[in-house]
PDB file of N, CA, C and O in Angstrom:
ATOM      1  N   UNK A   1     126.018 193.227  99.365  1.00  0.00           N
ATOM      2  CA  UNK A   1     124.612 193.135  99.586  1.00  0.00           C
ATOM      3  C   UNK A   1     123.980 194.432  99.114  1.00  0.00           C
ATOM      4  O   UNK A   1     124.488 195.450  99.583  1.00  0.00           O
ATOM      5  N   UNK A   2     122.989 194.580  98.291  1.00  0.00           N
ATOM      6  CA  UNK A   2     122.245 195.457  97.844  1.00  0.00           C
ATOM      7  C   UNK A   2     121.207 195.610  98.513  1.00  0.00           C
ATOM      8  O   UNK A   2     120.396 194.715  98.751  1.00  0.00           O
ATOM      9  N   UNK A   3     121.146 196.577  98.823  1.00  0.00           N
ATOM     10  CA  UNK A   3     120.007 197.370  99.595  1.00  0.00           C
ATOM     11  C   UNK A   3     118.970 198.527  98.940  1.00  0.00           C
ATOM     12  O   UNK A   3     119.504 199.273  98.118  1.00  0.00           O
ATOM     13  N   UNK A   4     117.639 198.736  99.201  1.00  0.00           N
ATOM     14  CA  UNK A   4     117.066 199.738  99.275  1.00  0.00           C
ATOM     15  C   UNK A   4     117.412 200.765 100.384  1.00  0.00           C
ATOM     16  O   UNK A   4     117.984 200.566 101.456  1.00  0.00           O
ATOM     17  N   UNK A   5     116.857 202.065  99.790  1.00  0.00           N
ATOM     18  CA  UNK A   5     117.327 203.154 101.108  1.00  0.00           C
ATOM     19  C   UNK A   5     116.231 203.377 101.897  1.00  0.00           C
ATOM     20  O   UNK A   5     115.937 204.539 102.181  1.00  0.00           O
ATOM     21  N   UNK A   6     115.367 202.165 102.427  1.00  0.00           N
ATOM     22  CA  UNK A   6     114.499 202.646 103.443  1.00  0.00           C
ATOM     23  C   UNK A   6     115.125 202.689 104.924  1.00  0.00           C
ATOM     24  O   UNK A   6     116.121 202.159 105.415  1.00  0.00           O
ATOM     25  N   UNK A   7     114.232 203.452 105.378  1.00  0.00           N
ATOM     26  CA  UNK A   7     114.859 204.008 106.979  1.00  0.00           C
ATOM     27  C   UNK A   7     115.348 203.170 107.837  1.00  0.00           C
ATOM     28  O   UNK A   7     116.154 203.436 108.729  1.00  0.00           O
ATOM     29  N   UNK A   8     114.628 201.603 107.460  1.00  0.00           N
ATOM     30  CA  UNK A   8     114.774 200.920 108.474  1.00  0.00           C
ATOM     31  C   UNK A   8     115.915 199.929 107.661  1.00  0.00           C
ATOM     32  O   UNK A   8     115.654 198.727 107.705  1.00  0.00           O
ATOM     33  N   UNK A   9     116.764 200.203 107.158  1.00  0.00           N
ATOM     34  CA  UNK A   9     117.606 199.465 106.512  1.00  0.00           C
ATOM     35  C   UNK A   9     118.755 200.357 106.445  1.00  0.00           C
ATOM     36  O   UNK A   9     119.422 200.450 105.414  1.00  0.00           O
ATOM     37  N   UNK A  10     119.028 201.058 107.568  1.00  0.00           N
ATOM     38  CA  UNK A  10     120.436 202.320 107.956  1.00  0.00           C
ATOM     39  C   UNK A  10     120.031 202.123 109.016  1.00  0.00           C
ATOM     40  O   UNK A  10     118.877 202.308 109.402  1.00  0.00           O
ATOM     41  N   UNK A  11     121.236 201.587 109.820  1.00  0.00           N
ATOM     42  CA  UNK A  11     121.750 201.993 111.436  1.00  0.00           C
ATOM     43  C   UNK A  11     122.824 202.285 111.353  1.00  0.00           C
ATOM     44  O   UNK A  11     123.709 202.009 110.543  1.00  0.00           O
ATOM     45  N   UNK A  12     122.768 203.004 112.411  1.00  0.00           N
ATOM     46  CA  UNK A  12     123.899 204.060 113.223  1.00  0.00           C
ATOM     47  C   UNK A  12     125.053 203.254 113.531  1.00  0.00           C
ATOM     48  O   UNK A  12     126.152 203.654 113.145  1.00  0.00           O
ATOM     49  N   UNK A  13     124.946 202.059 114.241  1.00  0.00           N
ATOM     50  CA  UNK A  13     125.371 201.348 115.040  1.00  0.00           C
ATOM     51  C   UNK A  13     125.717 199.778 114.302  1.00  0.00           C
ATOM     52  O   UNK A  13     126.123 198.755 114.855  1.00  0.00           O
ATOM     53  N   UNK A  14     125.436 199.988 113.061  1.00  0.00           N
ATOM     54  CA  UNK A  14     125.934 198.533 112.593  1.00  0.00           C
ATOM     55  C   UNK A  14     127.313 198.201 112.452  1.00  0.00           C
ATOM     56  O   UNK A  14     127.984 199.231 112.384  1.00  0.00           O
ATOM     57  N   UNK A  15     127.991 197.165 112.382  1.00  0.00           N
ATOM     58  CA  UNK A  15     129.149 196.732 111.856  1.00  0.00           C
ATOM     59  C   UNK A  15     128.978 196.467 111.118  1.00  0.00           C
ATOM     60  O   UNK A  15     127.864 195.965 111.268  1.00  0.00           O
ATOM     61  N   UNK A  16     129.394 196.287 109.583  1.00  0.00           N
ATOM     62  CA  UNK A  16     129.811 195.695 108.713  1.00  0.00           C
ATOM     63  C   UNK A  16     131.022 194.595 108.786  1.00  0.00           C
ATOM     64  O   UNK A  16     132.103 194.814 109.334  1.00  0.00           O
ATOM     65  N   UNK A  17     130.644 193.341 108.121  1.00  0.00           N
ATOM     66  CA  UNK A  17     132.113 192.350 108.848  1.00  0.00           C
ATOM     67  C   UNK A  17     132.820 192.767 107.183  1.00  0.00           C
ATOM     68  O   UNK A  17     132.324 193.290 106.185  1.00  0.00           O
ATOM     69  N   UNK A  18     134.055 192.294 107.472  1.00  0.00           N
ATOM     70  CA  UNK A  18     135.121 193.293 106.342  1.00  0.00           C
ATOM     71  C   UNK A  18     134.767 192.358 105.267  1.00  0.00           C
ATOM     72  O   UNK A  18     134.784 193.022 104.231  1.00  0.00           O
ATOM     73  N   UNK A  19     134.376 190.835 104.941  1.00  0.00           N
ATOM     74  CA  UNK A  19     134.007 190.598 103.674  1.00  0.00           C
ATOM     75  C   UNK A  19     132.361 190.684 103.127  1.00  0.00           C
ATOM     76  O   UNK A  19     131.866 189.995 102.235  1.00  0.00           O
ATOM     77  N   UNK A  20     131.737 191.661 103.880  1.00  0.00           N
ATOM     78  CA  UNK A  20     130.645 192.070 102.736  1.00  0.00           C
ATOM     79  C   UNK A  20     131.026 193.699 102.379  1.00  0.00           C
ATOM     80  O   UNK A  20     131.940 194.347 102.891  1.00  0.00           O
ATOM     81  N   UNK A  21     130.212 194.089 101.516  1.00  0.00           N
ATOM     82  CA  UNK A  21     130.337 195.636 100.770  1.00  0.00           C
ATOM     83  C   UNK A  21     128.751 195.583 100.831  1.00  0.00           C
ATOM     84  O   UNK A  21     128.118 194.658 100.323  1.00  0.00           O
ATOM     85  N   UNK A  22     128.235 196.517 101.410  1.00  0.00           N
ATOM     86  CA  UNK A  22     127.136 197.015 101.194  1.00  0.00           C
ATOM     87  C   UNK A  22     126.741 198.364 100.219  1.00  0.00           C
ATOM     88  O   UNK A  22     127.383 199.404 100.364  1.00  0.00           O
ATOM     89  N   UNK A  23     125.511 198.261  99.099  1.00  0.00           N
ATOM     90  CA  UNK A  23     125.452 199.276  98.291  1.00  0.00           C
ATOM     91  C   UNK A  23     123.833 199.091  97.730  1.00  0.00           C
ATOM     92  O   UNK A  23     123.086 198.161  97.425  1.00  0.00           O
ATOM     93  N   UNK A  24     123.791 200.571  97.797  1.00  0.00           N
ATOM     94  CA  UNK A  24     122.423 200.713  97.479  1.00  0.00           C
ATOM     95  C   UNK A  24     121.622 200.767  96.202  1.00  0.00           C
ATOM     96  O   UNK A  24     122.154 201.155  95.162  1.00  0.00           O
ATOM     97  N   UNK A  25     120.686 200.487  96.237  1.00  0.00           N
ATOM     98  CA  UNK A  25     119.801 200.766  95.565  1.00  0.00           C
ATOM     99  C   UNK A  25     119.415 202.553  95.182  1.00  0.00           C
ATOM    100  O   UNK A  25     119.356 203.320  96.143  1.00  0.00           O
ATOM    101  N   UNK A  26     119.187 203.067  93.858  1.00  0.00           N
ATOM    102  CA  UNK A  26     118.271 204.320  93.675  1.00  0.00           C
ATOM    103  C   UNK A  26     117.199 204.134  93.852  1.00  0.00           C
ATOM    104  O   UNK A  26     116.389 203.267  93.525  1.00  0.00           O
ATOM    105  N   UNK A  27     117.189 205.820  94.925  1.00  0.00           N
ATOM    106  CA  UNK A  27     115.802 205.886  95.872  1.00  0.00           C
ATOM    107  C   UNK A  27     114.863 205.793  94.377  1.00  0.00           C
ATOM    108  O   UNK A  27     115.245 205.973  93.220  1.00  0.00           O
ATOM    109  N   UNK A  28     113.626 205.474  94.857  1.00  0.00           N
ATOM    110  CA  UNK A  28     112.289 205.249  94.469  1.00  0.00           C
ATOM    111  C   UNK A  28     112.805 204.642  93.280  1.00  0.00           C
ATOM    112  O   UNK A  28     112.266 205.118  92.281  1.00  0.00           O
ATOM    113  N   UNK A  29     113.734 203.681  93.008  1.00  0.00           N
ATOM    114  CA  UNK A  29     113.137 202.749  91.957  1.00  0.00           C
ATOM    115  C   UNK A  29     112.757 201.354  92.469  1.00  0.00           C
ATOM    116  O   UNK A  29     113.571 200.848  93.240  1.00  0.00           O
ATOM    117  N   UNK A  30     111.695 200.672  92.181  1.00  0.00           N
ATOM    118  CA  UNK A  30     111.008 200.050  92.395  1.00  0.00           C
ATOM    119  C   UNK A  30     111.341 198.779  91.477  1.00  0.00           C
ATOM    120  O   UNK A  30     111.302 197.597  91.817  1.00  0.00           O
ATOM    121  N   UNK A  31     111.594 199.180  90.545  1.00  0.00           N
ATOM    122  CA  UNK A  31     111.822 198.122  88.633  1.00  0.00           C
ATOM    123  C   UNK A  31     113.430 197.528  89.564  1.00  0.00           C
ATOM    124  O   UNK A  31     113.653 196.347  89.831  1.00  0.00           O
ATOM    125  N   UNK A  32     114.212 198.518  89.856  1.00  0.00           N
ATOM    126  CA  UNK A  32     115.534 197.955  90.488  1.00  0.00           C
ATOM    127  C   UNK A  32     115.555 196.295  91.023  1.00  0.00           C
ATOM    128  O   UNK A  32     116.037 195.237  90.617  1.00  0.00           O
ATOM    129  N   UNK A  33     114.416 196.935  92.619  1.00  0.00           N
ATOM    130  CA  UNK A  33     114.395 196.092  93.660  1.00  0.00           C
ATOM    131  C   UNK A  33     113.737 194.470  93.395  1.00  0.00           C
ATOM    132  O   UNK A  33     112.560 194.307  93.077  1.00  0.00           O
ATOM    133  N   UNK A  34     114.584 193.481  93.562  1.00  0.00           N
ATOM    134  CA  UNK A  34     114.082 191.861  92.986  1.00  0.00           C
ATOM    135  C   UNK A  34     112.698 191.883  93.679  1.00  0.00           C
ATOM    136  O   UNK A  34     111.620 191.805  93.090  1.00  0.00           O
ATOM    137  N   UNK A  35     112.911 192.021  95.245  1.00  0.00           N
ATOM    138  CA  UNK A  35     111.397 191.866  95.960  1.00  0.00           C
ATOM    139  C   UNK A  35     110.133 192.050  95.500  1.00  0.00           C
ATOM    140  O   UNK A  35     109.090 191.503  95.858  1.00  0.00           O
ATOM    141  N   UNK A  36     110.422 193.265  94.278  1.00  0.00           N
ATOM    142  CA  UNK A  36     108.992 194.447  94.187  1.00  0.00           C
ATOM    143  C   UNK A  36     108.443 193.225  93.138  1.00  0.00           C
ATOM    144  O   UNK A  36     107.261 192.888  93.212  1.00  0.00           O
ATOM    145  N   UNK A  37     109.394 192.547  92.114  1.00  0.00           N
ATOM    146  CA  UNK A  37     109.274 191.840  91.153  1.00  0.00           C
ATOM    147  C   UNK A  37     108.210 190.827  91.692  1.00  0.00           C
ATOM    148  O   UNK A  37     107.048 190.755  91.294  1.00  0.00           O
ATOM    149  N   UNK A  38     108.722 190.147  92.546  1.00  0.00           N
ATOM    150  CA  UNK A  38     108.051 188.893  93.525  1.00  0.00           C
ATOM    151  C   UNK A  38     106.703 189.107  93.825  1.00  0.00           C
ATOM    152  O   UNK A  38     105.699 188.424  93.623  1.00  0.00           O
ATOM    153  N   UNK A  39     106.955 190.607  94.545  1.00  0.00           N
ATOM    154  CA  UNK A  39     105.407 191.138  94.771  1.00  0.00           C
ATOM    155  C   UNK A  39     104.256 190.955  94.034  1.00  0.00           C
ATOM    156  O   UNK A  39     103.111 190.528  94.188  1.00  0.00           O
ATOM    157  N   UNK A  40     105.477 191.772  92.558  1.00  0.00           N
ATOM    158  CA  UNK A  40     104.200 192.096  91.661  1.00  0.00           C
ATOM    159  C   UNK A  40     103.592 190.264  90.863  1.00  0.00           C
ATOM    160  O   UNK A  40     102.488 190.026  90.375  1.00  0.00           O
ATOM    161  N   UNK A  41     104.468 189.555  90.969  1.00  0.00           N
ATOM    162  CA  UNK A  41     103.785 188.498  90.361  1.00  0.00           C
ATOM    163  C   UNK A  41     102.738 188.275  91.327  1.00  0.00           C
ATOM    164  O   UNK A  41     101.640 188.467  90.804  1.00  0.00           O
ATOM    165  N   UNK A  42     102.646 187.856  92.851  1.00  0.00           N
ATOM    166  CA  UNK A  42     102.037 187.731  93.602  1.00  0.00           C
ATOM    167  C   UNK A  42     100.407 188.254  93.064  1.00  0.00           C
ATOM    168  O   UNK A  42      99.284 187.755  92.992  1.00  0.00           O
ATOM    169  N   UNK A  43     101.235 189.898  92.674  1.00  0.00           N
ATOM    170  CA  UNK A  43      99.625 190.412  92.794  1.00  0.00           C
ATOM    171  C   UNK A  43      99.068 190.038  91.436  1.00  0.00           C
ATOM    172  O   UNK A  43      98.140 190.771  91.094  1.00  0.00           O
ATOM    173  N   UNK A  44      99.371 189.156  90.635  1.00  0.00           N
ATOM    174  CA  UNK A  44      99.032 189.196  89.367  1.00  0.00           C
ATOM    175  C   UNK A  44      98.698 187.996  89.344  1.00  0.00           C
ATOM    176  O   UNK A  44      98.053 187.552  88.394  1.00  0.00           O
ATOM    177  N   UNK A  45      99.112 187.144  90.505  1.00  0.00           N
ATOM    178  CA  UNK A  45      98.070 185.930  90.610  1.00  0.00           C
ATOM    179  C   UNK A  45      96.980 185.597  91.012  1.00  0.00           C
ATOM    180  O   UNK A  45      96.738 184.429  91.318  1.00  0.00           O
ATOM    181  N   UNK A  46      96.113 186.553  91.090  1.00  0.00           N
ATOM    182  CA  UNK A  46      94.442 186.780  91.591  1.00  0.00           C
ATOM    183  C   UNK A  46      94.131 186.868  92.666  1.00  0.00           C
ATOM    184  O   UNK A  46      93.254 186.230  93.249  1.00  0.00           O
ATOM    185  N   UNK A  47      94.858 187.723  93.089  1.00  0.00           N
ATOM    186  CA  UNK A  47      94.834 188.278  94.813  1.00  0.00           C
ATOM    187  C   UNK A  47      94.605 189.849  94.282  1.00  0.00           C
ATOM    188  O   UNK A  47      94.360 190.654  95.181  1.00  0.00           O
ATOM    189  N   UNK A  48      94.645 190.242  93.250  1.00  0.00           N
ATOM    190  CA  UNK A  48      94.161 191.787  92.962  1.00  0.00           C
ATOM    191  C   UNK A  48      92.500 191.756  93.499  1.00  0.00           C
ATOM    192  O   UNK A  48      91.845 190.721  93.381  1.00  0.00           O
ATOM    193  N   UNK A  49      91.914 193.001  94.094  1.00  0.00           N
ATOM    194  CA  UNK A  49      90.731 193.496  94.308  1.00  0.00           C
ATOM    195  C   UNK A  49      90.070 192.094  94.872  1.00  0.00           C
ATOM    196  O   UNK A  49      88.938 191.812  94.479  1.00  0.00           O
ATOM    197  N   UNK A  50      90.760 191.200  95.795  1.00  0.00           N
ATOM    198  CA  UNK A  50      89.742 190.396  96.227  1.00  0.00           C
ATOM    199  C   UNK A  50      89.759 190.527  97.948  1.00  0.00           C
ATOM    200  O   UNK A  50      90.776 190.739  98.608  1.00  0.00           O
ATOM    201  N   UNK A  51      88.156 190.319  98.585  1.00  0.00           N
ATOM    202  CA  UNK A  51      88.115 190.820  99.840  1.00  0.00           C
ATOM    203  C   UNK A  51      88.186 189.473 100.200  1.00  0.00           C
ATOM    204  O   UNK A  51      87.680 188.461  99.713  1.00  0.00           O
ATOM    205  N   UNK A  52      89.078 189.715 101.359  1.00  0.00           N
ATOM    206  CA  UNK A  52      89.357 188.547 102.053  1.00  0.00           C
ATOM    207  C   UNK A  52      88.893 188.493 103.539  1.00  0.00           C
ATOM    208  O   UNK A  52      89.337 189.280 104.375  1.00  0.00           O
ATOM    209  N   UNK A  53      87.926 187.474 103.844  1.00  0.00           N
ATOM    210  CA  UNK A  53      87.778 187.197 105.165  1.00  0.00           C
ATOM    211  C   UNK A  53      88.247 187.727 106.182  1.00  0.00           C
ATOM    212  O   UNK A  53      87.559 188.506 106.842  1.00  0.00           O
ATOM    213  N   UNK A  54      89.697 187.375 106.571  1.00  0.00           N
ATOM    214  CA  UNK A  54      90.366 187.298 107.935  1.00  0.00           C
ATOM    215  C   UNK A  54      91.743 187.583 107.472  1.00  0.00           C
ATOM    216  O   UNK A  54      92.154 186.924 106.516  1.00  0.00           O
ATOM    217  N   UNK A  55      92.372 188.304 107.912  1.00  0.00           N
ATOM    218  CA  UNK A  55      93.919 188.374 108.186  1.00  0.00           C
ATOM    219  C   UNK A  55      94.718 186.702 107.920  1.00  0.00           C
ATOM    220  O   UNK A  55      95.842 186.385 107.530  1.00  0.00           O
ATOM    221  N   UNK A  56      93.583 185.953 108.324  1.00  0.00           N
ATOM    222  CA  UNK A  56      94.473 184.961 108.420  1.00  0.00           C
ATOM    223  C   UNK A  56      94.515 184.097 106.633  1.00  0.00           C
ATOM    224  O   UNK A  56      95.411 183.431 106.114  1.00  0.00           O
ATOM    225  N   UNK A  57      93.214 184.475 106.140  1.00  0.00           N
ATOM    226  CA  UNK A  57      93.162 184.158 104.771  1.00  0.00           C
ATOM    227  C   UNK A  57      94.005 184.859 103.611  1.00  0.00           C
ATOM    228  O   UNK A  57      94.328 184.301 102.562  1.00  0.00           O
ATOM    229  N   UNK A  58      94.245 185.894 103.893  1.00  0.00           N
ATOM    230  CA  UNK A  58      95.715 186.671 103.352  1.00  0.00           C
ATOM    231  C   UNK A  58      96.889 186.249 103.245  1.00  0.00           C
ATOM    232  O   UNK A  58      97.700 186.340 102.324  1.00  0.00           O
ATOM    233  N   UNK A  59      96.956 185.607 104.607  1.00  0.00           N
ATOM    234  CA  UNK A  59      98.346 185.049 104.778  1.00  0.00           C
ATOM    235  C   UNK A  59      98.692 183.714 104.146  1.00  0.00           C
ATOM    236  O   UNK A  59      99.740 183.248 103.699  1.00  0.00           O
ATOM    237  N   UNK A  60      97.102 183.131 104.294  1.00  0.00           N
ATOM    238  CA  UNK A  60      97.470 181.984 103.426  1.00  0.00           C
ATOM    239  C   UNK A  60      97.691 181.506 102.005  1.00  0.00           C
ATOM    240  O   UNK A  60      98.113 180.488 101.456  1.00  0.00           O
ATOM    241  N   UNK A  61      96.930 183.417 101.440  1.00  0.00           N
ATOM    242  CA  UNK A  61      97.018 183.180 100.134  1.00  0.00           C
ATOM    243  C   UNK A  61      98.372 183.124  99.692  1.00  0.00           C
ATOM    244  O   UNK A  61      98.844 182.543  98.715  1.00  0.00           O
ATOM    245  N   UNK A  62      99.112 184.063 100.873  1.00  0.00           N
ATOM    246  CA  UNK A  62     100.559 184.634 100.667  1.00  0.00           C
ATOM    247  C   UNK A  62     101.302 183.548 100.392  1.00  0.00           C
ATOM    248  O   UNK A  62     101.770 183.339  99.273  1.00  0.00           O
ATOM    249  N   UNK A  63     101.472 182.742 101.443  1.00  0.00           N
ATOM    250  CA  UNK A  63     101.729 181.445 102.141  1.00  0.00           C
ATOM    251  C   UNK A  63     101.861 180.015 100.669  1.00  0.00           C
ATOM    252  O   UNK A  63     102.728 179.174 100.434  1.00  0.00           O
ATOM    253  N   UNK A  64     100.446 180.381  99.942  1.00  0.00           N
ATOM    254  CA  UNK A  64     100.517 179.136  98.980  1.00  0.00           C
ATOM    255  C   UNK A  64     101.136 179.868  97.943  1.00  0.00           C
ATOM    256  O   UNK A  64     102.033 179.229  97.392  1.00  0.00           O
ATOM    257  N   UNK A  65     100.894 181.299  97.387  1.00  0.00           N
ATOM    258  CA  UNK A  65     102.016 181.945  96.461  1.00  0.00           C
ATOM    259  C   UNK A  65     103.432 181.800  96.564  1.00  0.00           C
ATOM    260  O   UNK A  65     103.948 181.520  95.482  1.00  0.00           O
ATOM    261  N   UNK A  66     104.490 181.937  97.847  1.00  0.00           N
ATOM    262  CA  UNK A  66     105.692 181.481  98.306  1.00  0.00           C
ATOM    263  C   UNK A  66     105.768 180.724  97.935  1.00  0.00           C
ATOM    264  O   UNK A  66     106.604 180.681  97.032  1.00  0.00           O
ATOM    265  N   UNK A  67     104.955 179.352  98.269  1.00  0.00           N
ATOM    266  CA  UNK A  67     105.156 177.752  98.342  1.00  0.00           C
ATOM    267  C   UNK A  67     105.652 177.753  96.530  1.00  0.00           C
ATOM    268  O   UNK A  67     106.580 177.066  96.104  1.00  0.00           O
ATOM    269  N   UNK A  68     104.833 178.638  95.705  1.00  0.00           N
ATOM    270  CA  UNK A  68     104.029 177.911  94.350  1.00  0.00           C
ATOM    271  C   UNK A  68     105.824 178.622  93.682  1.00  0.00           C
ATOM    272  O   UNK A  68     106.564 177.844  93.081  1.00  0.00           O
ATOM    273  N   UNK A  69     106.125 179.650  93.847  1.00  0.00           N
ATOM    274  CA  UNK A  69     107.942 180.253  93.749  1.00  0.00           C
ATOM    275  C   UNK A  69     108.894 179.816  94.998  1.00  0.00           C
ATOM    276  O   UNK A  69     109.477 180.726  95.588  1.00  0.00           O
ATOM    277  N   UNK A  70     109.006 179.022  95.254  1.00  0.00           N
ATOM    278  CA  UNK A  70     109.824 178.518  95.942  1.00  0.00           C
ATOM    279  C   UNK A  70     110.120 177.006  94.845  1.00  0.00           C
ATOM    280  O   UNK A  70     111.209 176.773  94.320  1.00  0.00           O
ATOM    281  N   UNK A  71     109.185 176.347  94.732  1.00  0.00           N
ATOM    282  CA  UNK A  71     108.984 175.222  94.239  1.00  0.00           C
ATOM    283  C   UNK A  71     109.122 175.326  92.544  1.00  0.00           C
ATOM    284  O   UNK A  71     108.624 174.449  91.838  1.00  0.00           O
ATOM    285  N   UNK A  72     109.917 176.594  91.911  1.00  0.00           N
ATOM    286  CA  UNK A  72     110.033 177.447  90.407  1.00  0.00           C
ATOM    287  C   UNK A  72     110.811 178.126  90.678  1.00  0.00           C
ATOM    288  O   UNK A  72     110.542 179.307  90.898  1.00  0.00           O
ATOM    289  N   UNK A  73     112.180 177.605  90.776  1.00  0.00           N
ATOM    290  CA  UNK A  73     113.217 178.228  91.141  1.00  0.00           C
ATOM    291  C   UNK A  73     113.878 179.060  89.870  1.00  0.00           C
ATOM    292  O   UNK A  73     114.557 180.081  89.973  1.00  0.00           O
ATOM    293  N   UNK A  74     113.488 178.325  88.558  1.00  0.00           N
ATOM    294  CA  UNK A  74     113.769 179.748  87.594  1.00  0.00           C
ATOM    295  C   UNK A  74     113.639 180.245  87.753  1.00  0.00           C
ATOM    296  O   UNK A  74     114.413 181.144  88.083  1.00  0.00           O
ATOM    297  N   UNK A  75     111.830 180.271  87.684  1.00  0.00           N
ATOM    298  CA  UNK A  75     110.940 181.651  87.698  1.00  0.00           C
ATOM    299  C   UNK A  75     111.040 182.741  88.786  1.00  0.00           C
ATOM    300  O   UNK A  75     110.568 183.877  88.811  1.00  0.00           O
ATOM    301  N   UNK A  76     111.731 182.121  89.605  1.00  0.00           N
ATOM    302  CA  UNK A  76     112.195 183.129  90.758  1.00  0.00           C
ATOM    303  C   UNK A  76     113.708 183.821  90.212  1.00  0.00           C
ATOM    304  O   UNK A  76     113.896 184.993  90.541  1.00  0.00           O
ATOM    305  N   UNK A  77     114.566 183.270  89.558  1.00  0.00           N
ATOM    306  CA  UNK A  77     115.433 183.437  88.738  1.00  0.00           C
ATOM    307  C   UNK A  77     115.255 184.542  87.846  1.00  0.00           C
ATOM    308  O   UNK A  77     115.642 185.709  87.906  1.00  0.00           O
ATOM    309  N   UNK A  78     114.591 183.917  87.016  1.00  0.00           N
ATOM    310  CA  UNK A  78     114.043 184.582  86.135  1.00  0.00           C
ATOM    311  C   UNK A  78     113.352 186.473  86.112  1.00  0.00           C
ATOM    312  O   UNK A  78     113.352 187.449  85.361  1.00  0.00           O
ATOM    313  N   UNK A  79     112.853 186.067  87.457  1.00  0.00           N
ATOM    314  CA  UNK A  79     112.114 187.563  88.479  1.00  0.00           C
ATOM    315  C   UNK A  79     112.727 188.348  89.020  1.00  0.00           C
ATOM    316  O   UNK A  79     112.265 189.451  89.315  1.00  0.00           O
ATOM    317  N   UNK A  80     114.318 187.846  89.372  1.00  0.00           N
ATOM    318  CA  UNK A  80     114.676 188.913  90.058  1.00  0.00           C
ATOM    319  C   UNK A  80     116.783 188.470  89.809  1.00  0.00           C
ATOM    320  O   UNK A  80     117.681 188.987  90.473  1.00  0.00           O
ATOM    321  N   UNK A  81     116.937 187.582  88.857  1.00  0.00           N
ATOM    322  CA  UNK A  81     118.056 187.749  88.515  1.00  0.00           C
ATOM    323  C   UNK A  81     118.490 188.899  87.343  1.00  0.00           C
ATOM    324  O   UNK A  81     118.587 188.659  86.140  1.00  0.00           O
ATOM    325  N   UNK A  82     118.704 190.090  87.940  1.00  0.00           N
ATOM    326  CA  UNK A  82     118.749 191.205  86.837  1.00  0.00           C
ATOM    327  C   UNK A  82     120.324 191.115  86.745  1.00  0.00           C
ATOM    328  O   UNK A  82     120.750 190.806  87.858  1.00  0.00           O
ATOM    329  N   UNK A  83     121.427 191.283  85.755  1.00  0.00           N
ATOM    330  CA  UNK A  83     122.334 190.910  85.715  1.00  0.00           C
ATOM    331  C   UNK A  83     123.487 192.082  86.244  1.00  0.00           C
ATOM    332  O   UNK A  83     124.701 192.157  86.056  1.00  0.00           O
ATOM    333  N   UNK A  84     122.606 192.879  86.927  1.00  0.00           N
ATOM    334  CA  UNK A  84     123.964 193.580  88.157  1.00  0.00           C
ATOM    335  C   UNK A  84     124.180 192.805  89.664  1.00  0.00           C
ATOM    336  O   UNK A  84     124.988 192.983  90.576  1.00  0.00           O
ATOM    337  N   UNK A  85     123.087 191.885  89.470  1.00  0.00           N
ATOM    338  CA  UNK A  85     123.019 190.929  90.947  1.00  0.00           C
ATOM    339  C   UNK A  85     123.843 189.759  90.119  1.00  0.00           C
ATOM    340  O   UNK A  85     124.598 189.265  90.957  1.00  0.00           O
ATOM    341  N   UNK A  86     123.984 189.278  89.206  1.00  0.00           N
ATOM    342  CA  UNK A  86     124.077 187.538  88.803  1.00  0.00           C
ATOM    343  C   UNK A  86     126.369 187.878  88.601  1.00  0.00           C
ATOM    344  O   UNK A  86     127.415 187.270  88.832  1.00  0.00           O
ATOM    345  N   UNK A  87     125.916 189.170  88.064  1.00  0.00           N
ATOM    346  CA  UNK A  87     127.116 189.520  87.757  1.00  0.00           C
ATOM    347  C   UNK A  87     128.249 190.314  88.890  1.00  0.00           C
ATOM    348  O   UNK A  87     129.388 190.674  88.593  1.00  0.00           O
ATOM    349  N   UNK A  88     127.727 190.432  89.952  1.00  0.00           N
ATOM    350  CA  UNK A  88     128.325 190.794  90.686  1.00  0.00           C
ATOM    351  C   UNK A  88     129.415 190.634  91.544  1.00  0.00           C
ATOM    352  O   UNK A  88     129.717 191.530  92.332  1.00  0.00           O
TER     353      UNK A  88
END
């Protein structure tokens, strides 16, 4: 499992069960991490600079973006299969 090195992704106290290997990610790269990829399409689907109502209209924009890559399983492929993950 590949990880970023944020704080909240190191405990003291975890087990590891003996068939995973955990390994990180380099700090501050961003291009690395599949998530940031996801993000950035997100924000490139016209949710840049727009004011939104309510907390709750955010979520829904969030909400129908998921739906719209969930349902484009390449393109989710495509976004965040970098070939140190496919090949691993």
């Amino acid at each position: 499992m590949f990880m970023d090195q944020a704080s909240w992704h190191k405990a003291v106290d975890l087990v590891i069960p003996a068939n995973m290997k955990l390994d990180w990610l380099p700090p501050y790269s961003p291009q690395c991490n599949p998530a940031e990829h996801l993000w950035m399409k997100f924000g490139r689907s016209g949710s840049r600079n727009e004011v939104f109502e309510s907390m709750n209209a955010v979520e829904g924009r969030l909400v129908d973006a998921l739906y719209t890559l969930e349902e484009d399983p390449s393109r989710v492929q495509y976004l965040t299969g970098f070939p140190w993950i496919v090949n691993s």
